[in-house]
C-alpha positions as a LaTeX table, in Angstrom:
\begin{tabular}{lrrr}
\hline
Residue & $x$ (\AA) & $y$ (\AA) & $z$ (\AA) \\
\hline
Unk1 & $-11.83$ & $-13.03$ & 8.90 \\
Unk2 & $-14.20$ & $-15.50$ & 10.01 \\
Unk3 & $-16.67$ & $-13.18$ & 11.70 \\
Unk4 & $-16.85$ & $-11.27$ & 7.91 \\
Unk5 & $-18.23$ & $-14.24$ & 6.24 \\
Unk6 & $-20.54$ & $-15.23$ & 9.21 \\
Unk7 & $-22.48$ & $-11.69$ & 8.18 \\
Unk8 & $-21.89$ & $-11.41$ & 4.71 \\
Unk9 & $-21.47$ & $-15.42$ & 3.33 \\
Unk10 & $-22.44$ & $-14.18$ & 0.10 \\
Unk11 & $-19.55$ & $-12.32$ & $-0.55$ \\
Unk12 & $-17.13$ & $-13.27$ & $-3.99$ \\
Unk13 & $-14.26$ & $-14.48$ & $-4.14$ \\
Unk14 & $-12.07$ & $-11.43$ & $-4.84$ \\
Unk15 & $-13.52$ & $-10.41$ & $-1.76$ \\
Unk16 & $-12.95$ & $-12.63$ & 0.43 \\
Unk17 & $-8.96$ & $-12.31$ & $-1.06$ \\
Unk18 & $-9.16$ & $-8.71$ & $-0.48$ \\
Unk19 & $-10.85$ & $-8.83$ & 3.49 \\
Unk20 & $-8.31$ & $-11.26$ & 4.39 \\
Unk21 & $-5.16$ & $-9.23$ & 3.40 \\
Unk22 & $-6.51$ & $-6.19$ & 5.17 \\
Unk23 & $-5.26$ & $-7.57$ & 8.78 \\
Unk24 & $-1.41$ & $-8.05$ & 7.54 \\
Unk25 & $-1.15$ & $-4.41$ & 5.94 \\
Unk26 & $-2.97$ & $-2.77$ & 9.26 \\
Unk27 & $-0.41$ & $-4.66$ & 11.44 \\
Unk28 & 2.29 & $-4.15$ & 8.90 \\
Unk29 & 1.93 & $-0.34$ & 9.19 \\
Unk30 & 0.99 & $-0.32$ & 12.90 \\
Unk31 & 4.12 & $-1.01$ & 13.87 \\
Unk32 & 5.23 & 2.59 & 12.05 \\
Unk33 & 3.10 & 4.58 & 12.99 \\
Unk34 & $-0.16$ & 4.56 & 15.02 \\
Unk35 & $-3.18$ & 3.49 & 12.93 \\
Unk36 & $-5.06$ & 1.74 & 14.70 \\
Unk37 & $-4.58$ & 1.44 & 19.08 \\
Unk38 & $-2.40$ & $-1.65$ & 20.29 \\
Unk39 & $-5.64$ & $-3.08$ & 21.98 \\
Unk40 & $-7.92$ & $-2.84$ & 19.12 \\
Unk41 & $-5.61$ & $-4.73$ & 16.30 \\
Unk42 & $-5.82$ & $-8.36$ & 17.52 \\
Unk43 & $-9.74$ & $-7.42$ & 17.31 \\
Unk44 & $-9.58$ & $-5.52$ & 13.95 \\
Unk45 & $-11.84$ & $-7.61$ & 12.01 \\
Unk46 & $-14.65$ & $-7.21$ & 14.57 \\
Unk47 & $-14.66$ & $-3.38$ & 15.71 \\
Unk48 & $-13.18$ & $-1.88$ & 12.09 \\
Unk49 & $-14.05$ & $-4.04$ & 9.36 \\
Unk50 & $-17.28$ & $-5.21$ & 10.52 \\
Unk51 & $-18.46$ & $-1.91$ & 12.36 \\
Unk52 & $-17.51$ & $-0.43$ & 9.06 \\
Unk53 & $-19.58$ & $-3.14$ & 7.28 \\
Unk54 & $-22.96$ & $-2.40$ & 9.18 \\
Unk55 & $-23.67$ & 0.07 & 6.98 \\
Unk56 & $-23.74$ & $-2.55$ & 4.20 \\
Unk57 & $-26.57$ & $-3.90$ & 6.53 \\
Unk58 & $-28.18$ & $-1.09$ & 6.29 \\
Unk59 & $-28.22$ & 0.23 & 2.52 \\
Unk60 & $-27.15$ & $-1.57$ & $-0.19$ \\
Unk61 & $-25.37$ & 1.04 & $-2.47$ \\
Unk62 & $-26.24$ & 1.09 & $-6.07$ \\
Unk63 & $-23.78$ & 0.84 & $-9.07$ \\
Unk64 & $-22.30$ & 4.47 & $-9.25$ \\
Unk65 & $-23.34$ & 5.54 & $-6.23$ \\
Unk66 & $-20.52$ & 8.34 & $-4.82$ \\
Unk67 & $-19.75$ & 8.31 & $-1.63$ \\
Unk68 & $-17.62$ & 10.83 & 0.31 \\
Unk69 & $-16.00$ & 9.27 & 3.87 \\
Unk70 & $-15.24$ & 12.13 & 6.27 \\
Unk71 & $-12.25$ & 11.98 & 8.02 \\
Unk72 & $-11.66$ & 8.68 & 7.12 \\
Unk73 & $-8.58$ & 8.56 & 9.52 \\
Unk74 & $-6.79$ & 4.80 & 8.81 \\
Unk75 & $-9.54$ & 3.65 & 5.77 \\
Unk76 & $-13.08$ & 3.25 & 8.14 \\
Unk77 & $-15.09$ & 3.13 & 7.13 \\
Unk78 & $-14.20$ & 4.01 & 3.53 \\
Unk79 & $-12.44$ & 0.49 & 2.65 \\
Unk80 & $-14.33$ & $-1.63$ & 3.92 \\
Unk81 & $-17.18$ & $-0.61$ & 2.04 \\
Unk82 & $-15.28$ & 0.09 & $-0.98$ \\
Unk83 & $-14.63$ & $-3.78$ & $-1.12$ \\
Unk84 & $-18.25$ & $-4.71$ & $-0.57$ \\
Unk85 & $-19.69$ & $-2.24$ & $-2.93$ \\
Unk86 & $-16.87$ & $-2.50$ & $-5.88$ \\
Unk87 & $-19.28$ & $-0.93$ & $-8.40$ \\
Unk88 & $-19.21$ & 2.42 & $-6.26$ \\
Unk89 & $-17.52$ & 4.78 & $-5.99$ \\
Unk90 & $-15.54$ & 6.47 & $-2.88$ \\
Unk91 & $-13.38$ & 9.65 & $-2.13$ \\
Unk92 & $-11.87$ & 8.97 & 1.18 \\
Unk93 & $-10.60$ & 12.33 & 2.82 \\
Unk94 & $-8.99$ & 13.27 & 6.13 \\
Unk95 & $-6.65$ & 16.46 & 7.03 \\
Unk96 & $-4.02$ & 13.85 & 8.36 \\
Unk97 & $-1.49$ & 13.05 & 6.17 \\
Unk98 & 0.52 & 10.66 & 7.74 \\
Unk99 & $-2.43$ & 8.24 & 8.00 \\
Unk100 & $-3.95$ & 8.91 & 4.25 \\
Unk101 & $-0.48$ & 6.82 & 3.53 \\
Unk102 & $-1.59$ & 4.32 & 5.26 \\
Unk103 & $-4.71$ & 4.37 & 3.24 \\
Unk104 & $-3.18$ & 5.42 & 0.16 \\
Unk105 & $-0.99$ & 1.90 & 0.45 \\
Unk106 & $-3.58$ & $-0.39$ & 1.33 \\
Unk107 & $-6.21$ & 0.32 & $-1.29$ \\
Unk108 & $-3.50$ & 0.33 & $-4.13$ \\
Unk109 & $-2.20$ & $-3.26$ & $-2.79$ \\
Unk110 & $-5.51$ & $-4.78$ & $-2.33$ \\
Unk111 & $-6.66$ & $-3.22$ & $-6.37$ \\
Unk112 & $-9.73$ & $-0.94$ & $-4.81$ \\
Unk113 & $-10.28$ & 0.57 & $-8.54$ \\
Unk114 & $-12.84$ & 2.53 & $-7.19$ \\
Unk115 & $-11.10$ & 4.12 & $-4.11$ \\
Unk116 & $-9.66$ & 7.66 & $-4.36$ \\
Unk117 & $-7.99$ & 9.48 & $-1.54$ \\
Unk118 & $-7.73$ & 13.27 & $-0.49$ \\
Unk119 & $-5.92$ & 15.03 & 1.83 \\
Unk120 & $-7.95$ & 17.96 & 2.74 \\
Unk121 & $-10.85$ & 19.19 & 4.90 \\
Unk122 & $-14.65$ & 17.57 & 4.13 \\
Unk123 & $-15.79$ & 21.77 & 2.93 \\
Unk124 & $-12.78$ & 21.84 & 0.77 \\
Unk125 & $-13.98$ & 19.31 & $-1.90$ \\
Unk126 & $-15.58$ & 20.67 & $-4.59$ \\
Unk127 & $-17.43$ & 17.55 & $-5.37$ \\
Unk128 & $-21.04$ & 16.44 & $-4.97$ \\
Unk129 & $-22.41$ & 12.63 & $-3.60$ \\
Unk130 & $-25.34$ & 10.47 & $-3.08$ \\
Unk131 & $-23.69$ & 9.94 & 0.59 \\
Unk132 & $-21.72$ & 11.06 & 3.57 \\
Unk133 & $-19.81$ & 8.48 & 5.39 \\
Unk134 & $-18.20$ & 9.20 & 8.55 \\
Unk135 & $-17.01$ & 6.69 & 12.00 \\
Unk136 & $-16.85$ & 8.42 & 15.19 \\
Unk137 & $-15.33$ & 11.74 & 13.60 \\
Unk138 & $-17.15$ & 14.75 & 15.59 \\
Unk139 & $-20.78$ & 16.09 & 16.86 \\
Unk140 & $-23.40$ & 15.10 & 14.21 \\
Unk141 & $-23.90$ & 18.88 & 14.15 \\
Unk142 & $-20.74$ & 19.53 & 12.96 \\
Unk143 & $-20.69$ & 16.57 & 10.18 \\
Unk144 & $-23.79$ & 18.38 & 9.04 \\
Unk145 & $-22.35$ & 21.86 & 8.76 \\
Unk146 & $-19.32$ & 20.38 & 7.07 \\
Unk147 & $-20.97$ & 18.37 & 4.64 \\
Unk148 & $-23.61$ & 21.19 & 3.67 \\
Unk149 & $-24.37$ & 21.44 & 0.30 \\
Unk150 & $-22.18$ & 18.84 & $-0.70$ \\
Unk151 & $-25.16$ & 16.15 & $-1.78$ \\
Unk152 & $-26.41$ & 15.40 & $-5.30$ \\
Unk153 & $-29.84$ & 16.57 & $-5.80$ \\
Unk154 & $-31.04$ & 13.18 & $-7.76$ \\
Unk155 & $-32.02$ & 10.32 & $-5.35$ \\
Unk156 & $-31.24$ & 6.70 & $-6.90$ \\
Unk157 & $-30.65$ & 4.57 & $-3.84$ \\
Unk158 & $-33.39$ & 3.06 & $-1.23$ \\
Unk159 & $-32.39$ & 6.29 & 1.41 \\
Unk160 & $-32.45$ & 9.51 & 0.34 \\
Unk161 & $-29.15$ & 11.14 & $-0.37$ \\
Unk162 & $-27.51$ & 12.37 & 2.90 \\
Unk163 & $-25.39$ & 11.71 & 6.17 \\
Unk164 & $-24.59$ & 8.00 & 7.30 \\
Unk165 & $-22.48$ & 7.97 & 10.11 \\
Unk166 & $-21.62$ & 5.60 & 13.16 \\
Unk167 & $-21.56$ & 6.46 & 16.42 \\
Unk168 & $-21.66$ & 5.11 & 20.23 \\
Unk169 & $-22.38$ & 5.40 & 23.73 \\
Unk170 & $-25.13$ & 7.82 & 24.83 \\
Unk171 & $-25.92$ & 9.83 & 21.62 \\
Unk172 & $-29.80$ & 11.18 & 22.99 \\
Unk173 & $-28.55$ & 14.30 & 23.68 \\
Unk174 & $-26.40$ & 15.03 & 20.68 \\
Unk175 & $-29.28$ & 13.38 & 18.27 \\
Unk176 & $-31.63$ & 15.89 & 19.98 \\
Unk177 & $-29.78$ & 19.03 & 18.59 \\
Unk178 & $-30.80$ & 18.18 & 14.99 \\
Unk179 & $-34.86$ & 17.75 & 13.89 \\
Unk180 & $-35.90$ & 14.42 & 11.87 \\
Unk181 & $-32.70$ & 12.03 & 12.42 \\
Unk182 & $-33.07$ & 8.02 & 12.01 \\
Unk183 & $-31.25$ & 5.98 & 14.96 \\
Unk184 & $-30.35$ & 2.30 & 14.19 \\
Unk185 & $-29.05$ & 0.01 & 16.62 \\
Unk186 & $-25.87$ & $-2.32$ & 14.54 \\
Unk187 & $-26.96$ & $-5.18$ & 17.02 \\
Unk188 & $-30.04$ & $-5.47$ & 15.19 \\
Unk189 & $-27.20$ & $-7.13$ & 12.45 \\
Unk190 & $-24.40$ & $-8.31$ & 14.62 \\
Unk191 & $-24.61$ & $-10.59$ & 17.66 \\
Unk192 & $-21.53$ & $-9.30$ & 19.22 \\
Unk193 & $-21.40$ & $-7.64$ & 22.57 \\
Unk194 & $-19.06$ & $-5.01$ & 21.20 \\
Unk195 & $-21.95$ & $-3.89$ & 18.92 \\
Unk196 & $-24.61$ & $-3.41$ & 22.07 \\
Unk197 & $-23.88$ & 0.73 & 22.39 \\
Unk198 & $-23.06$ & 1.01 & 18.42 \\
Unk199 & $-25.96$ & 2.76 & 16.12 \\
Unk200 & $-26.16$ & 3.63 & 12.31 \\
Unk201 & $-27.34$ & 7.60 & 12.38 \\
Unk202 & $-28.85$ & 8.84 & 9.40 \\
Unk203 & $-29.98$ & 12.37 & 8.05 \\
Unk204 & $-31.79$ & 12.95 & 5.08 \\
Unk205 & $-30.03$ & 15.97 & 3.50 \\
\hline
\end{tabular}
């Protein structure tokens, strides 16, 4: 919990309530089913929660922003950011039902008013957003061909409206693939050495 407020000290209260229940409801569940890997829980605050969080770094969403996460899997990055941007709002979907319980149970106990959660494929919604969120889901082509059409055509935030998703390891050739893409490296925000390999992709829809 500690590494959260070293990054974002300005955080409220309610917040800081909310972040620091998130490890007992991960572990609670992880010992059902399979969440999150047994090696990454003792370090879920650093490679979920704050990996999620980078993208806070990055863009500061606007009240009533809408923001779709794609295959949100156990809540990343979808709750994280729900709890630092309250005032947005985000549909969190995945085909995988056992783990949209997961997520389903956490955002109801910590109160995320403005978390919704579908259990469906990304192409199946028939709703629009300022952004696509997505952690380490598939190809960047394929997040693109997924998510097409799916943005609002009014721009209100500092980015235009489009794809925000994290990624690692050697991306060049799979950024290559797709014209006019922005690369950011998260250790530009986080002094970690897990973060040394981790970048912030963007596309402009």
């Amino acid at each position: 919990m500690d590494i959260i407020l070293k990054y974002f000290p300005e955080i409220k209260q309610e917040q800081i309530e909310q972040f620091a229940a998130i490890k007992a409801l991960y572990t609670e569940w992880n010992e059902k089913i399979n969440v999150i890997s047994r090696k990454d829980i003792d370090n879920l605050y650093e490679r979920h929660v704050l990996h999620s969080l980078s993208i806070a770094k990055l863009i500061q969403f606007k009240t009533a922003t809408k923001i779709l996460d794609l295959g949100t899997g156990g809540g990343f990055p979808g709750i994280p950011l729900a709890i630092i941007f309250p005032e947005s709002r985000f549909h969190l979907v995945d085909s995988i039902g056992k783990k949209l319980n997961v997520v389903d149970d956490v955002k109801t106990r910590l109160g995320l008013k403005n978390t919704f959660i579908f259990h469906t494929r990304a192409e199946d919604m028939d709703y629009q957003y300022d952004f696509v969120v997505s952690r380490a889901v598939a190809p960047l082509s394929d997040l693109l061909r997924w998510t097409k059409g799916k943005y609002l055509p009014k721009d209100q935030n500092a980015f235009k409206n489009g794809l925000i998703c994290l990624k690692g390891g050697d991306i060049d050739a799979e950024l290559s693939a797709v014209s006019n893409v922005k690369k950011f490296p998260v250790s530009k925000y986080f002094d970690e050495e897990f973060f040394k390999d981790k970048y912030i992709i963007y596309k402009e829809q």
